[in-house]
C-alpha positions as CSV (number, residue, x, y, z in Angstrom):
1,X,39.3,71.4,185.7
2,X,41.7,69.4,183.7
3,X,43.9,71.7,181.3
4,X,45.6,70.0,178.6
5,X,49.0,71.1,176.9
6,X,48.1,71.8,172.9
7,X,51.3,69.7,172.6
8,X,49.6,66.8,174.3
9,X,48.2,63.7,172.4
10,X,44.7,65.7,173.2
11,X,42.5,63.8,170.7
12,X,43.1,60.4,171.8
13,X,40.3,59.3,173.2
14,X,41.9,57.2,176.2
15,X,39.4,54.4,175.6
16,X,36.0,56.8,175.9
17,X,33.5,57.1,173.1
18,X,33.7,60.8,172.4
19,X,31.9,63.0,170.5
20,X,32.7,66.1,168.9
21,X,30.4,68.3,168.5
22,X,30.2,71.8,166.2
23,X,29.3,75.3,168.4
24,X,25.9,75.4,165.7
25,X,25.0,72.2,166.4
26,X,21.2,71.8,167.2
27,X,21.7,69.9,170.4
28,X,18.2,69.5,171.0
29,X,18.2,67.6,168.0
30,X,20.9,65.2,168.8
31,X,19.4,64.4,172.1
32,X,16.8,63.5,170.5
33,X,18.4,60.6,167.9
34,X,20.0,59.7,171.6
35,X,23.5,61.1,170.4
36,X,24.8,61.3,173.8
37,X,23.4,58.0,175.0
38,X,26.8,55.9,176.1
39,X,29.0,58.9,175.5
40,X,31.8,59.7,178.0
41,X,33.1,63.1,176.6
42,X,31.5,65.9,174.7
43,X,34.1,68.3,173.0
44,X,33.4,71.6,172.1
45,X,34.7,73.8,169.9
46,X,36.1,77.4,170.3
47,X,37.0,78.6,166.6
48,X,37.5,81.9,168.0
49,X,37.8,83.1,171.4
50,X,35.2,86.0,170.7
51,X,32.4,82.9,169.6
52,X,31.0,82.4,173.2
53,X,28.3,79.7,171.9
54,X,30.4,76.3,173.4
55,X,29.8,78.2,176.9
56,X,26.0,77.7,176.0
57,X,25.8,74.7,174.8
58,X,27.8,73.4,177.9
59,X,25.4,75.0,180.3
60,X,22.5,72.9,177.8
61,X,24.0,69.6,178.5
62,X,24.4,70.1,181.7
63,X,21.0,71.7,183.4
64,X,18.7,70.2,179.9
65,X,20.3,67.2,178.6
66,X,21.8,65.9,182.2
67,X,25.2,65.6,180.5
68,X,27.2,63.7,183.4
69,X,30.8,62.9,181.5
70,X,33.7,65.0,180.7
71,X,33.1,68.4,178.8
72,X,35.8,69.5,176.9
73,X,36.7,72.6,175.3
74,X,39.1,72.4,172.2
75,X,40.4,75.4,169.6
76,X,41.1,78.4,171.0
77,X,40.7,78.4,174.7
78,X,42.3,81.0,176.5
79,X,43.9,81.6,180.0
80,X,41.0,84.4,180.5
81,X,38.4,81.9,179.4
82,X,38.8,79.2,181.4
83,X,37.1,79.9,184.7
84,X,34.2,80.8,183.4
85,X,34.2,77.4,181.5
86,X,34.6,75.6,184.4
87,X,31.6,77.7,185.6
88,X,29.7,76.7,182.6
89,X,29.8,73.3,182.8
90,X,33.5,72.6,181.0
91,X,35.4,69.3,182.9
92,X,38.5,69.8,180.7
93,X,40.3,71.9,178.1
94,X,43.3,71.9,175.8
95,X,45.1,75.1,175.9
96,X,45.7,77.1,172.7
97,X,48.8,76.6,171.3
98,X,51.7,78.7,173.1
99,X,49.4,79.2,177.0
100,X,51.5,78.4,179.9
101,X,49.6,75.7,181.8
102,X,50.7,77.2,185.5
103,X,49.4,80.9,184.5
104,X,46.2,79.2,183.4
105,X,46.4,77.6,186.9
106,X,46.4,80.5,188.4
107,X,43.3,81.7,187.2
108,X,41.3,79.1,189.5
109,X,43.4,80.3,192.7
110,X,42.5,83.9,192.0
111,X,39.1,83.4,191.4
112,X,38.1,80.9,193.7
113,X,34.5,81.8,194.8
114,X,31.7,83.0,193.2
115,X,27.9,84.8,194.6
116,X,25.9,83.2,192.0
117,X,25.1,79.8,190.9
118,X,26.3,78.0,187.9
119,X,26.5,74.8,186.4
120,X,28.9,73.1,188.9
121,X,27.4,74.8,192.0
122,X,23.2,75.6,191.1
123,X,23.3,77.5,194.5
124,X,23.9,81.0,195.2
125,X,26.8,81.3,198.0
126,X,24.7,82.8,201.2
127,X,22.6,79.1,200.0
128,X,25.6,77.0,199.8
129,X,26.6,78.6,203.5
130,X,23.7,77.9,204.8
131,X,23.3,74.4,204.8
């Protein structure tokens, strides 16, 4: 997962069409005006750590919609958070204003395997071992 200093220029769209899209947003509806047809990054925002609804639409684009570009999370995305975005289906993040980018870092060495499946791995483990 790519973590991204709030300092950084994290808006810039580096030559990608982006699109930004609000944690209430019917995305059901948007894939079906073809909103996400062309579109290299998705961002998703975290108002609030508690509002866990980006994690679900993430997991949407991913297994409904067959999202393939970047996902990224943006607002306030915390160290705790981030693994299970990766999980969810998140590419990318900018860190809230004030995390350390190496303790968020850590995170992905301490948790490094998982038993179930999730949007980056559909498998369960003893599947994934098996083949």
């Amino acid at each position: 997962m790519k973590l991204i200093a709030s300092s950084a220029d994290a808006a810039s769209a580096d030559g990608q069409k982006t699109l930004q899209i609000a944690n209430d947003a019917d995305l059901a509806a948007l894939a079906a005006d073809n909103a996400f047809s062309g579109v290299d990054r998705i961002e998703l925002q975290f108002p609030k750590f508690t509002d866990g609804r980006a994690f679900s639409q993430a997991v949407m684009l991913r297994r409904r919609h067959g999202f393939e570009g970047d996902i990224r999370a943006t607002g306030e995305v915390l160290i705790d958070q981030l693994v299970q975005m990766h999980r969810s289906g998140f590419t990318s993040a900018v860190l809230a204003e004030g995390v350390d980018a190496a303790a968020a870092e850590r995170q992905f060495a301490r948790y490094s395997a998982f038993y179930q499946g999730d949007a980056q791995n559909p498998q369960p483990l003893f599947a994934r071992e098996a083949s």
